[in-house]
N, C-alpha and C positions, 0 to 999 in steps of 0.2 A: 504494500500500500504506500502512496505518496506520503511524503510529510506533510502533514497538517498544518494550512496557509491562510492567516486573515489578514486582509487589506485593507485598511480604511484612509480616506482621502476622496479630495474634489475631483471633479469631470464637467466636463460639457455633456447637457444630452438635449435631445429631442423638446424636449420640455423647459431646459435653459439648465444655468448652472445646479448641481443637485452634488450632496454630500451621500459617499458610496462607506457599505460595508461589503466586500468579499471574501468567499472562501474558496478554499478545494475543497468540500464535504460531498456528502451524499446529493447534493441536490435535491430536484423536484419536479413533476412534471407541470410545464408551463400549464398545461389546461386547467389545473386546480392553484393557480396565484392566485385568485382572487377572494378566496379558501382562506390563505393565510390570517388573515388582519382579523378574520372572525373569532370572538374568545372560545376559548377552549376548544377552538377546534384543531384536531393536529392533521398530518397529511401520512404519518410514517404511524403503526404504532405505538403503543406503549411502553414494550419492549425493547424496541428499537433504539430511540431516545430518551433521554430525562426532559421533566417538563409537563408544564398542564396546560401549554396554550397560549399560555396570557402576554407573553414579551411584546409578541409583535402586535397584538390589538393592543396593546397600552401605549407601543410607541404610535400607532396609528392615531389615536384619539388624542395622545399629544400633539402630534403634527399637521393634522388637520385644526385642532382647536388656536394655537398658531398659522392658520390659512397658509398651511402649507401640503404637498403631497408627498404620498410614500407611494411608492411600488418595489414588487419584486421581479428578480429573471433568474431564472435557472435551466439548467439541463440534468437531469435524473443522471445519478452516478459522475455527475461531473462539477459540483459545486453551483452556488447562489452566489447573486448579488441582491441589496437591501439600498435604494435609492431612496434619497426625500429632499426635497425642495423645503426654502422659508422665505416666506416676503424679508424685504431689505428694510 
């Protein structure tokens, strides 16, 4: 298995400038991102990971309540990235 890789820092994207988290993990499949940000909902097992769900909805209702966006991108077995924008 790879070495275990998180990246965080800025980018330009589609959307304008947005502050990025990356990994090399497990990933996920793109058609359930929108999955993500729901509480408690997880995409992998129980098993699988630690965790009851809540990160990414809590960062989500922070980020939006600052009129800002999140999104995610992944590819299943090939790590995620965690995007979010915030007004200036």
């Amino acid at each position: 298995s790879a070495t275990p890789r998180v990246e965080v820092g800025h980018t330009e994207t589609a959307r304008g400038g947005a502050y990025f988290v990356e990994d090399n993990g497990a990933g996920f499949d793109p058609a359930y991102a929108s999955q993500l940000f729901k509480p408690f909902h997880r995409l992998h097992g129980p098993g699988e990971f630690e965790g009851l769900g809540m990160g990414l909805a809590g960062a989500h209702r922070v980020i939006e309540r600052h009129g800002g966006e999140i999104w995610a991108e992944a590819r299943q077995g090939a790590g995620a990235g965690f995007y979010f924008t915030l007004p200036a």
